[in-house]
C-alpha positions in Angstrom: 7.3 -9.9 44.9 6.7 -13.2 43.3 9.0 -16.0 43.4 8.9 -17.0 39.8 9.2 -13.0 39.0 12.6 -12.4 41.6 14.1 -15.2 40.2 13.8 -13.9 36.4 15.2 -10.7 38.4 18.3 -12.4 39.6 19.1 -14.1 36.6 18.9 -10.9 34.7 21.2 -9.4 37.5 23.7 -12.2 37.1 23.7 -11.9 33.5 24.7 -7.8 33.5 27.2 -8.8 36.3 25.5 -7.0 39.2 24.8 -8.0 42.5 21.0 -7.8 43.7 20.8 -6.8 47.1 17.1 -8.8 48.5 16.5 -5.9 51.1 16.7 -3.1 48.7 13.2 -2.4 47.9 14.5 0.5 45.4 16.3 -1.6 43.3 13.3 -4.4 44.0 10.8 -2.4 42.6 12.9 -0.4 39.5 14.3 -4.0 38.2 10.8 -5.7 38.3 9.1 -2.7 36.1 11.7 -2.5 33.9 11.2 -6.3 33.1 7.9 -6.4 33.1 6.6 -3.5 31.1 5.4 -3.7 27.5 7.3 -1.8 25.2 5.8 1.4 24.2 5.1 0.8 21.2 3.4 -2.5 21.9 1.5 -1.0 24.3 0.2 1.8 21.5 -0.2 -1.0 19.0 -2.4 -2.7 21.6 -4.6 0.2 22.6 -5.6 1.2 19.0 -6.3 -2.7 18.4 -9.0 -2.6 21.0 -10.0 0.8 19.8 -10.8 -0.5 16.4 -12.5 -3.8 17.8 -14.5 -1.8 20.1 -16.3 0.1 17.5 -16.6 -2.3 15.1 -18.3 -4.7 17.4 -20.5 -2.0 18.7 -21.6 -1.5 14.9 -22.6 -4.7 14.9 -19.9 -6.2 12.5 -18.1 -9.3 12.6 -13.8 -9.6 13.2 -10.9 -11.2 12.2 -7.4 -11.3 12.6 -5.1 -12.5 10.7 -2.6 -15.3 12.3 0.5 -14.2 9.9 1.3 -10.3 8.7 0.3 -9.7 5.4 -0.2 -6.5 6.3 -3.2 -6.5 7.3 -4.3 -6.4 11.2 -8.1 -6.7 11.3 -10.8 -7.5 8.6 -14.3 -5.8 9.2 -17.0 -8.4 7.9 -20.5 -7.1 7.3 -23.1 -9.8 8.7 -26.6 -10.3 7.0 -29.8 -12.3 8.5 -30.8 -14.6 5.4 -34.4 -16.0 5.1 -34.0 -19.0 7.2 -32.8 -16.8 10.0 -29.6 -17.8 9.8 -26.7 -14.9 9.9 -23.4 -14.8 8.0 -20.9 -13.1 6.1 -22.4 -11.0 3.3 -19.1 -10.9 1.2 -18.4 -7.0 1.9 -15.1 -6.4 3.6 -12.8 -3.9 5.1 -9.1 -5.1 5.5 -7.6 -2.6 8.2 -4.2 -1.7 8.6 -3.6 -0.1 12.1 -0.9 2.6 13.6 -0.5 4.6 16.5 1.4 7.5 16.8 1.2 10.5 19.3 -0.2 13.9 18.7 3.3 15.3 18.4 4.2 13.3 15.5 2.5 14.3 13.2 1.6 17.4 11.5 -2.3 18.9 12.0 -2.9 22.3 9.4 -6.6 22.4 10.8 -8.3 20.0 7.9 -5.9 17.6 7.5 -3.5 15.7 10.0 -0.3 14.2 8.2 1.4 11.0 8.9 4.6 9.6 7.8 3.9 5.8 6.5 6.5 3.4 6.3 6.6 2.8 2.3 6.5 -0.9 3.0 3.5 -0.4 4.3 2.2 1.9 1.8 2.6 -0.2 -0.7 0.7 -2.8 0.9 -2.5 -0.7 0.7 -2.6 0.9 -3.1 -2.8 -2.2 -4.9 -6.3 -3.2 -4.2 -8.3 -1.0 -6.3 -10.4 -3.8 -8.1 -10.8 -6.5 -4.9 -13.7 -6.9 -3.2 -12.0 -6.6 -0.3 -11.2 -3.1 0.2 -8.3 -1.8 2.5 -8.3 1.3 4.5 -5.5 2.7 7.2 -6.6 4.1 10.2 -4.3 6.2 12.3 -4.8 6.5 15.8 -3.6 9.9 17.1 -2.4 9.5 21.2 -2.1 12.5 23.7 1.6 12.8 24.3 1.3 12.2 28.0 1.1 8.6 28.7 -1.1 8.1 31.6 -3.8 10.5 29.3 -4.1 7.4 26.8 -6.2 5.3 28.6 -9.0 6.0 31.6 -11.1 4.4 33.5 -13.8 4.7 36.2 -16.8 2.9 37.3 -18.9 5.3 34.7 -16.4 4.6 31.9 -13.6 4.0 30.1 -11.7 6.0 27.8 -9.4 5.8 24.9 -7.7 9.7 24.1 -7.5 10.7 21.5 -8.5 9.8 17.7 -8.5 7.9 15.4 -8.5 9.2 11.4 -8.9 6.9 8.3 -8.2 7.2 4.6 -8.5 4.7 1.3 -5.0 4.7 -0.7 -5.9 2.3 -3.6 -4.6 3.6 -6.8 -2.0 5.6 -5.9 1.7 5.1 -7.2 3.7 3.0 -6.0 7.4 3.9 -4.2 10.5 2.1 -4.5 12.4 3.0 -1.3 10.3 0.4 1.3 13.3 2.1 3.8 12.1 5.5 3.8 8.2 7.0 4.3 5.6 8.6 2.3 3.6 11.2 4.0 -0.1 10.7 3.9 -2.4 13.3 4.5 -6.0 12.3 6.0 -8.9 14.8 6.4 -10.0 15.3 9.8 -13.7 14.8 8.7 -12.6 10.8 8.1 -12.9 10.1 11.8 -13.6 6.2 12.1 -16.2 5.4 13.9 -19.8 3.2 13.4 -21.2 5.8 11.1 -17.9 5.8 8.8 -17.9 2.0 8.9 -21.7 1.8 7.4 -20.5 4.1 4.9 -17.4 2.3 3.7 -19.4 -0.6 3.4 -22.2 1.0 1.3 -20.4 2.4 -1.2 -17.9 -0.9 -1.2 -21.3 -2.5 -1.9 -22.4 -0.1 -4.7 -18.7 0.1 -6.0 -18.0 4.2 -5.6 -14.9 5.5 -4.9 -14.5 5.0 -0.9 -12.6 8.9 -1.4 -15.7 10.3 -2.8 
């Protein structure tokens, strides 16, 4: 065990009263997990994060993330070549709000999957109907079995199990930013590079993202 690592360990000890006995590898190796390990849901926030930036960048569109929550965790910026060759922002966005939530919370009828949305953050994505930045929620969906979230071998890696999106702009608002809304999303609005380049088309010829 590291040094610097043990020594967090024993001050933790010393803090909860208990005595930490060096030889016990037992207690060694339970203590140094426990303060180690991400919290779960930090560790599903992280995982659809690179989810999302992994298809985006293999669409070919350009990132950013936002320093402070607004509520919004990643913008999608589409990237044109302009006649001196140079490449920049076109001006066509998609403002992403992310979650992550395992397969056994939410509620899947066969065409739709529902998911309960904080109002808070609910609110944060109707009221954009006329900005030319558009915002979208994408839900990832997570087996329930931990060590089936994430895979790897020297063929691939792989992130189980889905992820869903859907365009709330317009909707009514809710007062209660304590309690959830339930939102259902169509299983056809899987997000991936093909959904992306549609977003952004009809963002670009101002239809309804739903239609």
């Amino acid at each position: 065990m590291e040094i610097k690592k043990r020594t967090r360990i024993e001050k933790e000890c010393t803090k909860l009263k208990y005595t930490l006995c060096l030889e016990d590898k037992l207690i060694k190796y339970l203590l140094f997990n426990y303060f180690t390990m991400l919290p779960e849901n930090d560790i599903k926030e992280g995982i659809s994060k690179a989810y999302v930036k992994a298809i985006c960048n293999s669409a070919g569109y350009s990132l950013s993330i936002d320093e402070k929550d607004f509520g919004d965790d990643i913008t999608i910026k589409e990237i044109e070549c302009r006649g001196t060759g140079k490449t920049c922002p076109s001006g066509h966005c998609i403002a992403l709000q992310i979650k992550s939530t395992t397969i056994n919370h939410i509620r899947d009828d066969g065409n739709f999957i529902t998911y309960d949305l904080r109002n808070k953050n609910y609110n944060d994505l109707i009221n954009n109907l006329d900005t030319a930045t558009k915002k979208i929620l994408i839900v990832l969906v997570l087996p329930i079995n931990k060590n089936e979230w994430v895979s790897q071998n020297i063929e691939s890696l792989i992130i189980k199990k889905c992820a869903y999106w859907i365009y709330l702009g317009g909707r009514g608002s809710v007062a209660d930013n304590n309690n959830t809304t339930a939102i259902k999303i169509p299983k056809e609005n899987i997000f991936s590079e093909e959904s992306i380049n549609e977003i952004i088309r009809k963002i670009k010829n101002k239809e309804d993202l739903n239609g």
